[in-house]
Each structure stands twice: as structure tokens, then as C-alpha cells.
Phi, psi and omega in degrees: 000116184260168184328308197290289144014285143334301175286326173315300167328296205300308206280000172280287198301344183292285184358281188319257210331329183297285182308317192302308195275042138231019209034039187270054201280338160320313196270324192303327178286334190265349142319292227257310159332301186298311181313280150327305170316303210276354167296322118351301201277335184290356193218025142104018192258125175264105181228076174315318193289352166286347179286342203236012183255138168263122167223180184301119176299110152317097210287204200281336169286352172273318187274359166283305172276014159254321155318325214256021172264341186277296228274323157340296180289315162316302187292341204275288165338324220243300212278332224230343174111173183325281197334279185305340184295305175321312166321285181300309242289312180325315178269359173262359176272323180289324223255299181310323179291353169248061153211024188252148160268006154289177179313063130078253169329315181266346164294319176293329169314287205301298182305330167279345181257344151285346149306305176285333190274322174258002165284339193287132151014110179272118195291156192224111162214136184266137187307324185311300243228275176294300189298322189292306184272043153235029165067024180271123189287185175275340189261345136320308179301339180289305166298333151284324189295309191278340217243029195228164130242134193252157167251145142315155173286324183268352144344275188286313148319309143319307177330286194278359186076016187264168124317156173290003175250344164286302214278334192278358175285309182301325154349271165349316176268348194110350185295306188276102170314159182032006170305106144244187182268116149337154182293352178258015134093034166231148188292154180229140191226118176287159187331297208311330192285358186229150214266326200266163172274175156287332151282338190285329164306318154310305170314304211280315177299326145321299197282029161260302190314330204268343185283342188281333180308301210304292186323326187271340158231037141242022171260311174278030159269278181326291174334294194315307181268011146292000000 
């Protein structure tokens, strides 16, 4: 887990925290949605069940501890291994569930039980492999393929904020439910592995371009009168 990878995190929860004090909770919730996702995903976890959750905008003391449990949790993956990485993830899944305005405990339930459930293996598929032996041709996969939207690997790299060579190694592994390859041997990652749309990712990277304008010219406002 690297520096940047951290600041991107850091610089989504200011975002959240931003939008919350102008009352924007429309851009602020699919931020803190986007957000989340990438928070999962830096530590290999597939949580679909987060897309069907509605949650509270979180006051500034709340989003102050679910950054610093995000952030916990990045460095734990990187530096200290699965296990302990895991250790924060618990608490950051007890930390989401007191911002569902449903029960808590069964939104926490839910989640952990999605976890467990999209942790078993992932099918991976290849003309080698999967597609051949269930006789399924290159010209089905074409056809699914028009009627889906699937992401590139350097997509889905821009999604998550990863290189393009971690997705195609999580590719490898299995990480991206129904991801396969083409025949000319490039991965294709259908939607469904990710909680925000391509439009909702346009949204939310404006109103991050227009908060980084207003700060850079209100940081030369500040220069100016010093």
C-alpha cells in the first residue's frame, strides 16, 4: 500500500467532510459511497451489499473516525499483513452500521456475511479454461460483452486508484467476480464488481475538480492578504 494510495483516501474523506459543511448531502453521500468501495477493495474485500444500503451523512466526529480506521486499515494491509488489516475492517464495518438508519446489528450481520460469502473463490474466465469446457464460443462472450458494461483493466485501475498491473494480477486471482479474457488475452471486469456507475464516478470527479478550484483560489486569497 503505497503513499499515494493513502492520500487519495485521505483527500475522498476531506471531499465527504467538505460537501457535509455545505450541505450538499446528495454529492456527499455517493462520495462516501465511492469512497467506501475503495476502501474494500485496497484490502481485496467484494461487498455488493453496500450498493442496497442507504446511509446517514455522518457528523464531523464520525467521519473523523471512520478516516482514521480507513487509514488504519490501508497501513495494517501493507505494513502488518491480512489478519490485522482485518482486525480494523471489523471495526469499520461496527462504525458503517451506526449510519444505516435501519438496525445496526442487522446491517452489520449483512455485511459480514458478504464478505464471507464473496470471499470463497471467484470464477475466472478464459477461452482456456472455463468458457471451453462449458462450450461456450468467442461469439457469445462478444455478445454478452455488447449487451453488459464491462471495464479494462486500466479502467477499473482509474476506478480504484490502483495500477494497471495489480488489476490485471487481481484479474488472476480471481478478485473481480465473472472477469474474463479475450482472445487476444485482455481482461474484461463486468460492472456488477463495482458499487458507483460511470456516470456516478463523472459526478463525483467534478464536484471534487470544483472543491479543488474554490480551495486553490482560496489559498491565493489567503497569499495575497498575508
Amino acid at each position: 500500500m503505497n503513499n499515494v494510495i493513502i492520500y487519495s483516501q485521505d483527500q475522498m474523506w476531506e471531499a465527504i467532510k467538505k460537501l457535509a459543511k455545505v450541505d450538499d448531502e446528495k454529492a456527499a453521500a455517493e462520495v462516501l459511497k465511492a469512497t467506501i468501495e475503495k476502501s474494500f477493495r485496497y484490502v481485496g474485500v467484494y461487498t455488493p451489499i453496500i450498493s442496497t444500503l442507504t446511509f446517514a451523512m455522518p457528523n464531523e466526529l464520525m467521519l473523523k473516525k471512520l478516516q482514521e480506521v480507513d487509514r488504519e486499515m490501508l497501513i495494517a494491509y501493507d505494513e502488518k499483513g491480512i489478519e490485522k488489516s482485518y482486525e480494523y475492517l471489523i471495526d469499520y464495518i461496527d462504525l458503517l452500521s451506526q449510519i444505516t438508519p435501519k438496525n445496526s446489528q442487522l446491517i452489520r450481520k449483512k455485511l459480514l456475511a458478504s464478505i464471507l460469502i464473496k470471499g470463497k473463490p471467484r470464477r475466472r474466465y478464459s477461452l482456456n479454461s472455463d468458457l471451453a469446457r462449458k462450450s461456450i464460443s468467442a461469439t457469445d462472450v462478444f455478445v454478452e460483452e455488447e449487451t453488459r458494461d464491462f471495464y479494462t483493466p486500466k479502467e477499473a485501475a482509474k476506478k480504484l486508484g490502483l495500477s494497471d498491473q495489480t488489476i490485471r494480477r487481481m484479474c488472476e486471482q480471481g478478485k473481480f467476480e465473472d472477469a474474463y479474457q479475450t482472445p487476444g488475452g485482455h481482461w474484461r471486469i463486468p460492472d456488477t464488481n463495482f458499487i458507483t456507475s460511470r456516470e456516478q464516478d463523472r459526478r463525483a470527479e467534478k464536484i471534487l475538480d470544483n472543491i479543488d478550484r474554490k480551495n486553490s483560489k482560496a489559498g491565493d486569497v489567503d497569499e495575497f492578504d498575508l
